[in-house]
C-alpha positions, 0 to 999 in steps of 0.5 A, a space after each residue: 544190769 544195764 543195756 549194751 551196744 556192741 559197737 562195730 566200726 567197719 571198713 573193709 574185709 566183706 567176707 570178715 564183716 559178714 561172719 562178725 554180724 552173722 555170729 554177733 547176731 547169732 549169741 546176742 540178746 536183742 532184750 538187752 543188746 543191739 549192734 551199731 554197725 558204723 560204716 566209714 565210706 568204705 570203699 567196696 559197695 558190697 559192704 555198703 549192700 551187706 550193712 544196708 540189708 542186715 539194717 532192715 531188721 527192727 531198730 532194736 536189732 540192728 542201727 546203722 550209722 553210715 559216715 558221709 566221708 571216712 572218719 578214721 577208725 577212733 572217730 568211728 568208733 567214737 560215734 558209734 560209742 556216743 550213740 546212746 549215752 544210756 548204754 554200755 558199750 562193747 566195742 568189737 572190731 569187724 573182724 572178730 568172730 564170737 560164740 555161745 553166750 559170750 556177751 552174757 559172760 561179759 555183762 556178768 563180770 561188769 556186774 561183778 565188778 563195779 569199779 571196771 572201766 574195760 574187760 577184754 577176754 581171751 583172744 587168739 590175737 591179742 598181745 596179752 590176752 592172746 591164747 595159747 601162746 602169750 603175746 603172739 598171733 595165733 591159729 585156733 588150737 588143734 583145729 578146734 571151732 570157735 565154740 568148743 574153745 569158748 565152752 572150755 573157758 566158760 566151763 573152767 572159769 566164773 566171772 571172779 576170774 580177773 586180772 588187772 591189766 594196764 591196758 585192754 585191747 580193742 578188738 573185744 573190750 567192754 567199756 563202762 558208760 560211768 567211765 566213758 562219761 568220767 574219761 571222755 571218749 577215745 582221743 581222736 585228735 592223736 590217734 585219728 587213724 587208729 591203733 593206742 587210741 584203747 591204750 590211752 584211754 585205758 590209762 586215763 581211766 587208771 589215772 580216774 580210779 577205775 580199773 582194766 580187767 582181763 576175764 578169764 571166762 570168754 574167749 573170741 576169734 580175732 583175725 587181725 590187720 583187716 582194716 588197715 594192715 598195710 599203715 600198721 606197723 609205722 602205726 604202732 610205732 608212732 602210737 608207742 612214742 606217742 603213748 611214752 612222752 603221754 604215760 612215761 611208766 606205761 612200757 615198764 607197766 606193760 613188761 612188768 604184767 608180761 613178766 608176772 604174766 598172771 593169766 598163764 596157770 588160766 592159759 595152761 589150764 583152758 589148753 589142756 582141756 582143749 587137748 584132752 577134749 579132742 579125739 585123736 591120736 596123742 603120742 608123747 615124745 620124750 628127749 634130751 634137752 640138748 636140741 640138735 638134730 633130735 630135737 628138728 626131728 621130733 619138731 618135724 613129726 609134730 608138723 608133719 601130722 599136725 593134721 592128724 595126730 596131737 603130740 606132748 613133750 617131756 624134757 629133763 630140766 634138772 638132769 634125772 630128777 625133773 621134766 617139763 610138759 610141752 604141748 605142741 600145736 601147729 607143729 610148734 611146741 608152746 612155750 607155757 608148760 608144767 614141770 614135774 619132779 619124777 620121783 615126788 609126782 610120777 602119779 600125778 604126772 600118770 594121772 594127767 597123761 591119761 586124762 590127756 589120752 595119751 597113746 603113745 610113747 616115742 623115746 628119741 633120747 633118754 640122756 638126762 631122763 630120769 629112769 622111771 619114766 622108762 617104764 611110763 608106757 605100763 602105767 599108761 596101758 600103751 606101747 612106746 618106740 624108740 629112735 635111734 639118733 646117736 650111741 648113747 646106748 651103746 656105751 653111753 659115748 654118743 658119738 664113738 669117739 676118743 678123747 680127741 673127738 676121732 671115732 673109734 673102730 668098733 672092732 678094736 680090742 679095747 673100743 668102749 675104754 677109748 669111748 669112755 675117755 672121751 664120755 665116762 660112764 658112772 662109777 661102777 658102771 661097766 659097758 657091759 652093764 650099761 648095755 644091759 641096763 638100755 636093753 630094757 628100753 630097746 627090746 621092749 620098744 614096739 619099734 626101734 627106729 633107725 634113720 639110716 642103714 648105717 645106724 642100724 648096722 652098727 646098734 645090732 651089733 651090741 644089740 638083738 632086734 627083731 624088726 628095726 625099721 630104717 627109714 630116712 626122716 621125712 624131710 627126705 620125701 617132703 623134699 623129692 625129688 632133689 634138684 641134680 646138683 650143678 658145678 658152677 664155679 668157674 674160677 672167676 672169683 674165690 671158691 665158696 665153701 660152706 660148712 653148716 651147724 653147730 660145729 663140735 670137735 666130733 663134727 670137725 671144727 679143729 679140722 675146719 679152722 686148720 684147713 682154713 688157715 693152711 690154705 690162707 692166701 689162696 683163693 678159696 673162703 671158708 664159710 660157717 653158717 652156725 657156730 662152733 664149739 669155740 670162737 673159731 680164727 677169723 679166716 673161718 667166716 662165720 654167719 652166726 646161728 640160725 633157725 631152721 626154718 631160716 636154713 635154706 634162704 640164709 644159704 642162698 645169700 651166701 650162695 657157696 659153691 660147695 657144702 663141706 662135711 668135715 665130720 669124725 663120727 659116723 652121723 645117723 643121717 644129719 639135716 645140714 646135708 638136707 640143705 645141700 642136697 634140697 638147694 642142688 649143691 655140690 658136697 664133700 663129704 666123709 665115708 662115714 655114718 649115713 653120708 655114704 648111702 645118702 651121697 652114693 652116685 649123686 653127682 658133684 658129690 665127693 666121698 672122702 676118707 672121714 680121717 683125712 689130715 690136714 695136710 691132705 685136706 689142704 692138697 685135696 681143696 688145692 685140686 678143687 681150685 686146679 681143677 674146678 671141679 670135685 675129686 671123684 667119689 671113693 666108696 667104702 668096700 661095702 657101702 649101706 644101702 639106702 633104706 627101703 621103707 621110705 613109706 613108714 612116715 606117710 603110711 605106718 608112723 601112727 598105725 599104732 596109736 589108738 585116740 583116746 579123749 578126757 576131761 580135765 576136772 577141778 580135783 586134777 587141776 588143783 593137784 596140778 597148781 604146784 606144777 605150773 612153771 612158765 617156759 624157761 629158754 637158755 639165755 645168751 650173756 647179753 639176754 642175762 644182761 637185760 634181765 639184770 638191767 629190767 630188774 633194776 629199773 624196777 627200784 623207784 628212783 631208776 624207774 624215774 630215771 629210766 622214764 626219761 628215755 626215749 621208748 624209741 630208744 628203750 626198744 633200740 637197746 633191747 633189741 641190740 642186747 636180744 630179739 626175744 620177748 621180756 617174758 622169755 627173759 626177765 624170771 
């Protein structure tokens, strides 16, 4: 094997130049590696003093080559990589931190593959080879240390492990000094200052023979945009034309390798070692797959005790017959998962999940869940919960309204008929056996969990508890306390008012639309921050869909005078009235579901009949612009009080699950290789357009077509038509 020089141009960043020098010298060999610090000028003397210092080692250790004026950082590099022609170079950027023997792993698979210009192993920023989420910038995984995330990709791979990529990527990559001598070095002339000089000179050496290779057996910290972060995005963007006019097939190779994506089973499998290694609490969360308000308060969990406790997600696919695994991370579910067919691999699904040490289970919804996993907790040996978000168990009608999306009383006589025209239960179900059915579920729960008094009120009527816990969603404390709510509108310009989520029947969309068209012409707009079920008449300004996270900055741009909650059924709590009562605006909202006991005595906040008409709508926002002001609140006889655990999610939420660790072994992951299946997001008309339009440029003579495209203009129709990633799109 020959001798390597781990080449480490520096520039800035003192604190991330001393962990890279320190863990470098910590894991390397000075038999056979040295490191070749280059110091470009920089700027900050304490780099200067550190390298200098560090440089008094023995010149088999350490050599120091200091630039009399900066170079840049391709020509740095470039010096360094020329400084023993003898030598392999490992060019590692000044901000990368590495662990264990990972330059011995590197050298090995050089070794093992003659023919390998570059090799660049796992990263946390990495583009394609960035772990655990593809082609994104990440944070090491539950917490975990540099060294543990290396041991477990080491223990789960050889050096055989490979993937041939069309690019490496500089921040870790060996380059074989045959390849150099054959290729040249880095083209400084075009990439001067830095960033597609590794990508150019990787596609050279396609064009020579060689081949780019991703090892799967070694994985480094990267901590991104130290050196020049401010110049890098008008950087990247000049070196992708620049590499375009160069390799017209370089950006469709790029998307092909992120479409085939052959390093994700290598990703999934190293991230669930990571899971089953860490002792701490894991609780699996199982729901619909339907998103909304469920779905942001199992993401909520996630975040709130990311700290604390790992979470897992099952979510039907195909309805009653298949889930998909998530892992979340960071409070953020991945996107690689593993896909399970209940009834075909219920015991494989058992056996991984305890090898993952799962503790816990926590139902919030079992609409499309196959029933068998109802019972998961006695094979797994714990207990489960169960959030009440909606009706569903009730009689199967989420919502408990009619066939007109209206809620209907639950003391009328024939309450579960009109329910069930609206959401038929299974033929030869009655509602009487359907309730019998989920009370297998509910009374076996360790908790049934309520996030409103009005919820819980109305679920014991159809079922006995004996210890229902109602505690309002932790964005209730995280946001406390709430600003008091000011009336600022003063009839200088028209009334704002800003309905906002995805807006159904049963949440007042028609009611919206009609009172937005009865009161054209006055001077009031109506606002939408989300979508409705339908194309809404144009009267209804509509903002289109928005993340969560976005939520908040997105209402202040429309800056409304009034948030308005036109819903006909009684909502468990509703997160778009967070919104509200976090930003301090004025609401009108109906005397129904949990709004009353949220609103009740806030000021600027009016409690209105949910079954208003139209016609009364429209006399009541025609007294707002009289006025300017808010009719008063009319409360119900008997309003809900507010919960009185508002502790259980800071306290109690966890007290249950008892940590629980594992190994992932070979035999497992060999039954699991039938599972694995890339995330698979809903995608839009347009999203299906692209993939159909990637499919196609993939025929020969289109590619060649499509070669003489502009990237610029290639990446401007891609964003018009979707912002996701191509490996979210193209299947």
């Amino acid at each position: 094997m020959r001798d390597i020089d781990i080449v480490i141009p520096v520039y800035d960043g003192l604190e991330e130049t001393r962990r890279c020098l320190d863990t470098a010298l910590a894991t390397t060999d000075p038999a056979w590696s040295r490191l070749v610090l280059v110091n470009d000028a920089s700027p900050n003397p304490a780099i200067t003093a550190l390298l200098r210092e560090l440089a008094e080692v023995p010149p088999e250790r350490i050599v120091l080559l200091e630039n009399p004026e900066n170079l840049g950082f391709v020509g740095t590099a470039n010096r360094g990589m020329r400084h023993d022609p003898a030598r392999d170079v490992l060019l590692l950027n000044s901000d990368v931190e590495v662990a264990n023997n990972w330059l011995w792993r590197i050298r090995e698979a050089a070794e093992r593959h003659p023919d390998a210009a570059s090799i660049t192993p796992f990263a946390n920023n990495a583009t394609i080879f960035s772990f655990p989420n593809f082609c994104k910038d990440n944070t090491l995984p539950f917490g975990t240390d540099l060294a543990t995330i290396d041991e477990v990709f080491a223990e789960s791979f050889t050096a055989a492990e490979v993937y041939d990529v069309p690019t490496g990527v500089g921040c870790c990559m060996y380059l074989r000094r045959e390849a150099l001598q054959a290729v040249g070095d880095f083209d400084e002339a075009t990439f001067g200052r830095g960033y597609g000089e590794e990508n150019d000179w990787c596609q050279r050496a396609i064009r020579a023979g060689w081949r780019n290779l991703h090892l799967a057996n070694c994985f480094v910290f990267h901590k991104g945009g130290v050196s020049f972060a401010e110049e890098q995005s008008p950087r990247i963007a000049r070196a992708m034309e620049l590499l375009d006019q160069r390799y017209p097939r370089y950006h469709s190779d790029i998307q092909a390798y992120v479409a085939a994506d052959p390093a994700r089973a290598a990703r999934t499998r190293a991230l669930l070692g990571l899971f089953a290694r860490a002792s701490r609490p894991k609780v699996l969360f199982i729901s619909h797959k339907l998103g909304g308000g469920a779905q942001q308060h199992v993401d909520e969990l996630a975040r709130l005790y990311r700290d604390q406790a790992l979470f897992l997600q099952l979510t039907p696919e195909r309805e009653g017959e298949s889930v998909v695994l998530s892992v979340f991370e960071g409070g953020q579910r991945l996107l690689d998962g593993l896909h399970f067919v209940v009834d075909r691999d219920f015991e494989t699904l058992v056996t991984l999940l305890r090898t993952l040490g799962v503790g816990h289970l926590h139902f919030h919804h079992t609409m499309g869940v196959h029933p068998r996993l109802w019972v998961l907790e006695e094979a797994l040996g714990c207990g489960h919960d169960l959030t009440v978000h909606d009706y569903y168990l009730v009689n199967g009608n989420p919502t408990l309204t009619d066939a007109d999306a209206r809620y209907v009383d639950e003391s009328a006589a024939d309450f579960d008929r009109r329910c069930a025209d609206h959401y038929p239960l299974p033929e030869g179900v009655t509602p009487e056996g359907w309730r019998e059915g989920q009370s297998l579920l509910v009374h076996r729960a360790q908790r049934v969990i309520f996030p409103s008094t009005d919820s819980a009120e109305r679920f014991q009527r159809y079922f006995t508890l004996a210890n229902p816990v109602v505690a309002w969603h932790p964005d209730y404390q995280a946001s406390q306390p709430y600003p008091e709510p000011r009336w600022r509108w003063d009839g200088s310009r028209p009334l704002r008012v800003l309905v906002a989520g995805a807006i159904s029947r049963e949440k007042g969309a028609e009611v919206l639309e009609a009172v937005a068209l009865a009161l054209r012409g006055c001077k009031i707009e109506f606002h939408l921050l989300g979508y409705a079920y339908r194309a809404l008449d144009r009267c209804v300004i509509t903002h289109g869909p928005y993340a969560a996270e976005d939520a908040w900055h997105l209402i202040e741009e429309i800056d409304p005078d009034v948030m308005w909650y036109p819903a006909l059924w009684p909502e468990t709590y509703s997160y778009t009235l967070s919104l509200a009562l976090h930003l301090g605006l004025p609401v009108v909202v109906p005397d129904i579901g949990a709004f009353v006991e949220r609103v009740a005595g806030r000021e600027h906040s009016a409690i209105l009949p949910w079954d208003t008409p139209v016609s009364g709508w429209q006399e009541i926002w025609q007294g707002v612009l009289s006025r300017r002001a808010l009719p008063a609140q009319v409360l119900p006889d008997s309003a809900p009080q507010p919960p009185a655990r508002q502790d259980f999610y800071r306290g109690d939420y966890l007290s249950p699950v008892t940590p629980r660790g594992g190994e992932l072994s070979e035999t497992l992951w060999q039954q699991l290789a039938d599972n694995l299946r890339p995330g698979l997001p809903v995608l839009g008309r347009r999203e299906r357009w692209l993939g159909r339009l990637w499919r196609l440029s993939r025929h020969p003579w289109v590619a060649r077509l499509v070669a003489l495209v502009p990237f610029r203009v290639q990446q401007w129709i891609k964003r018009c038509l979707s912002r996701r990633p191509m490996h979210e799109i193209v299947r």
